[in-house]
N, C-alpha and C positions, 0 to 999 in steps of 0.2 A: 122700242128696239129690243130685239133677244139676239143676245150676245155669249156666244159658246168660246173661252180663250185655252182651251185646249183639248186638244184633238190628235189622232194618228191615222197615219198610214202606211203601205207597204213600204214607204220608206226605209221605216223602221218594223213596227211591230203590230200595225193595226190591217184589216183585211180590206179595206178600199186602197183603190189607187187615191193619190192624189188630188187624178180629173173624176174618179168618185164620188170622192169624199166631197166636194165642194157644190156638186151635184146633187147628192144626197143632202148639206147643208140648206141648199136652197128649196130640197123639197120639203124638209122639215121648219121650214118657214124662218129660218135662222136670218138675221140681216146684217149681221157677223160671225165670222169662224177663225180661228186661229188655228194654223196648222204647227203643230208641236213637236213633230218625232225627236227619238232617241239622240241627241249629239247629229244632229244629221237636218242639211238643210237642200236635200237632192231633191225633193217633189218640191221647191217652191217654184220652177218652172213651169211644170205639168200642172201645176192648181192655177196658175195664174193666167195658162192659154186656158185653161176651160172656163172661166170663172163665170160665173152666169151674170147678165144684169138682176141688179138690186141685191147682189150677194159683196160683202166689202171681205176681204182677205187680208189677216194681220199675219206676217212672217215670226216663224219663233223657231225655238229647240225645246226640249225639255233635259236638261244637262245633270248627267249622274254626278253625284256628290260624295264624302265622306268625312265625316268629323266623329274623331272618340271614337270611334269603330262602328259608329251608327251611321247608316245607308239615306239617303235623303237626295232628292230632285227639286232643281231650281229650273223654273221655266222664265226663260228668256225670252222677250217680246222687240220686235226692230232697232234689232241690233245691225251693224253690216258684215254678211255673212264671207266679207272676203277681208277683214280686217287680219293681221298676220296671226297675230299675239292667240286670240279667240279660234282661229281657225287650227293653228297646230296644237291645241290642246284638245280641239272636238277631233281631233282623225288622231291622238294619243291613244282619248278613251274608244274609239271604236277601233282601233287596229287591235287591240286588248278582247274584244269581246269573240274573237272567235277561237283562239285560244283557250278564253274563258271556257266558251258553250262546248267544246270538245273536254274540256277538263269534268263538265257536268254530265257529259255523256259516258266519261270513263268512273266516273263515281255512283251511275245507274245500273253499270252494267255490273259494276263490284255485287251492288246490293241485287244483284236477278234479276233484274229491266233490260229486254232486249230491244234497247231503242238504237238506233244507231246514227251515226252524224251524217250519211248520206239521206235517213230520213229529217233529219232536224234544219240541213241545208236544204233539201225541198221545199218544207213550210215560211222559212226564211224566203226563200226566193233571192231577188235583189236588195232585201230589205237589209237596215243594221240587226246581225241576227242577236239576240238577247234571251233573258228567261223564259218570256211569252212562246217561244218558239219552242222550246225544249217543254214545256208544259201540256203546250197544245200536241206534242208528240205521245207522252203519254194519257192522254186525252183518247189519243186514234188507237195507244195497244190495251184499253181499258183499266188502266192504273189506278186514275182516278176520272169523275162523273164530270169536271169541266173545269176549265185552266184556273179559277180563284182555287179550287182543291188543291193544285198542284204547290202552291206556293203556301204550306205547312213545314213545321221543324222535322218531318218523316219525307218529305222532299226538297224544294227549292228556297224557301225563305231564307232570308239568314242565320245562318249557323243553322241549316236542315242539313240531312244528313247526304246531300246530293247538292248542297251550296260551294260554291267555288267564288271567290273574290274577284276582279278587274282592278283597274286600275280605274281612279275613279278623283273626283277634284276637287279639295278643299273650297268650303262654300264661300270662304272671304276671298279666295283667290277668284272665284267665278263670279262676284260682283264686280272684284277689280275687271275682271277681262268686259266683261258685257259692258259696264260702264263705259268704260275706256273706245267702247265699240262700239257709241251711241245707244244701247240697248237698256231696259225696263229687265229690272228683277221679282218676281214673285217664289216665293216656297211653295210649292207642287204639295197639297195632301199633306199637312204639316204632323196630324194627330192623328193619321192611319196607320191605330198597334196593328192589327190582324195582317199587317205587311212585313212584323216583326220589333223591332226598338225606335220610339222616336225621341227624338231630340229635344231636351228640356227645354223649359220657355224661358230659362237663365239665358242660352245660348241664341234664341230666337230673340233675346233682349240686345246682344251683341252684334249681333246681322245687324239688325235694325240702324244701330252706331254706326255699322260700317256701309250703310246705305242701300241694306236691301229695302224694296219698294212699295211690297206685298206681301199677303199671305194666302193661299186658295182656301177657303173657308167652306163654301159651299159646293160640297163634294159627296159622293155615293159612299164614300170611306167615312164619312164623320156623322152620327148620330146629332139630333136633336141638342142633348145636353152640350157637345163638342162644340159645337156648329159657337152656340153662346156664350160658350167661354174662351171660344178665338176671337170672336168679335167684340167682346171686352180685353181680352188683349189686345189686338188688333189697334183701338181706341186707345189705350194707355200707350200704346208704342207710337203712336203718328203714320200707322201703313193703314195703305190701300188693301179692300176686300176682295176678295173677287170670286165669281164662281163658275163650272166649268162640269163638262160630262165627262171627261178624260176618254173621249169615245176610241173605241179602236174596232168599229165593227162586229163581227159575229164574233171578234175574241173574248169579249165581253158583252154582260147581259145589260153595260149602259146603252140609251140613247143619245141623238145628238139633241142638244139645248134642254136637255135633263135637268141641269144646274145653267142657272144664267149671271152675269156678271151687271151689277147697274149702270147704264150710261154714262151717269155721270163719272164713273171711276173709267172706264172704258177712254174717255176723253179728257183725263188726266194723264193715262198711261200713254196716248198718244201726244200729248202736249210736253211729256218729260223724254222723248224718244228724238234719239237725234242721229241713229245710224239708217234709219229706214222709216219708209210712210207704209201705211195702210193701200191697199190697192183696189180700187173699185172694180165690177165687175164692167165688163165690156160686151159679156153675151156669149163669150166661149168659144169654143171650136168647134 
C-alpha cells in the first residue's frame, strides 16, 4: 500500500480542487490520501463524490499552532468535523487569517511591493487564504523566483520583515479538542528550521504526555540526518511515524506519495480514531 497522510487543496492553499486532488492521487498510484487543508474541512465533500475506486480517503486538517512564540502545525486525522468544541476554534483561526493576509499586504507595500489584496484574494480564491497565497503574489510581480523564496526573514517567515501573526492554538489545547472529537494527532514537519524556529524535543516530550500520537518524520523539509533523529525520538516517546508529501500542487515542487507513511502505522491511526472512518472510493462522479 502507498499511503500519502497529507495533502492540500484549494480549500485552503494547495492548486487542486479537492475532485483533483484525489484524481491526481489515484493517478499517481496512491491507495491512500489524506486530505489535510488549513483549519478547514470544506472539500471533504467534493473529494468524496469524486473518489475513484481503489483510492481510500482519510478526512483531516492541518491545525495552526503556537507555543513559546514558536509557530508549529498539528495534523488532525478523523476527527468529527461537526463536533462543537473543534469546530469554533477551526473558524476562530481562519476568521483571523484575512485580516492577517491584508496586514501582510500592508507591510509589502511599506517595504516597495506593489502587491495588492485584490491580487492576493484572486489567488486565494475560495480557498482559507494564508501565506502561500501572498507568496505566490509575489512570485507573479518577480520578487522572488518561487513561493519557498518567499517565506525568508526578508519576507514572510516568522519575524520576516513582511510577517504578521494570527491567532493561532495552543498545541495541548488542540489535542484536547481533536481527541475529545474522536480524532488522531500527529505534529506536521516537526524539525523544518528553514520555516523558521522549531520546537524543542523537551516540549515534543510533553505533547507526547499529553497524548499526541505522532510525529511526520518523513518529509521534503527534513534531511537524512533529521529524518533519524526523529525516529529515535520518535521510539523513546511511544509515537507513531509517519510520512507525507505535504502536496499542494504547483505551489510546491513536492509530488503526491513523495514521502509514504507504513501500513502498518496507517492502521493503527485508524484503529485509535473514533470521530470518523476512512472512506472507500466508490468510482466518483
Amino acid at each position: 500500500m502507498r499511503i500519502d497522510l497529507h495533502c492540500h487543496s484549494t480549500a485552503s492553499d494547495g492548486t487542486d480542487t479537492p475532485a483533483e486532488l484525489v484524481r491526481n492521487a489515484a493517478a499517481a498510484g496512491l491507495d491512500v490520501v489524506a486530505l489535510t487543508d488549513h483549519d478547514s474541512t470544506r472539500g471533504y465533500a467534493e473529494a468524496i463524490a469524486a473518489l475513484p475506486h481503489g483510492l481510500t480517503l482519510v478526512t483531516g486538517a492541518e491545525l495552526s499552532c503556537r507555543i513559546d512564540g514558536i509557530s508549529m502545525h498539528m495534523l488532525a486525522y478523523l476527527f468529527d468535523p461537526d463536533e462543537p468544541a473543534l469546530l469554533a476554534e477551526r473558524e476562530l483561526v481562519r476568521d483571523d487569517r484575512v485580516p492577517r493576509a491584508r496586514g501582510m499586504v500592508a507591510r509589502l507595500n511599506e517595504l516597495g511591493v506593489p502587491v495588492t489584496w485584490e491580487q492576493v484574494a484572486r489567488i486565494a480564491g475560495d480557498g482559507s487564504v494564508g501565506r502561500p497565497h501572498v507568496a505566490t503574489a509575489l512570485v507573479e510581480l518577480g520578487v522572488v523566483p518561487t513561493v519557498s523564496d518567499a517565506f525568508s526573514q526578508d519576507w514572510l517567515s516568522d519575524g520576516g520583515r513582511a510577517y504578521v501573526a494570527k491567532h493561532e492554538t495552543d498545541p495541548f489545547e488542540a489535542i484536547r479538542l481533536v481527541k475529545a472529537a474522536g480524532g488522531v494527532t500527529v505534529f506536521a514537519h516537526p524539525a523544518a528550521s528553514k520555516r523558521g524556529r522549531t520546537v524543542p524535543e523537551s516540549v515534543m516530550a510533553e505533547l507526547a504526555a499529553a497524548g499526541l500520537d505522532g510525529i511526520e518524520v518523513d518529509h521534503m523539509d527534513h534531511d537524512d540526518d533529521t529524518r533519524a533523529r526523529l525516529r529515535g525520538l520518535a521510539a523513546e516517546l511511544g509515537l507513531l511515524v509517519t510520512g507525507s508529501s505535504d502536496y499542494h500542487g504547483s505551489r510546491k515542487t513536492c509530488v503526491l506519495g513523495e514521502y509514504t507513511t507504513d501500513p502498518e502505522v496507517y492502521g493503527e491511526i485508524t484503529r485509535r480514531a473514533t470521530g470518523a472512518f476512512p472512506v472507500p472510493g466508490t468510482g466518483g462522479a
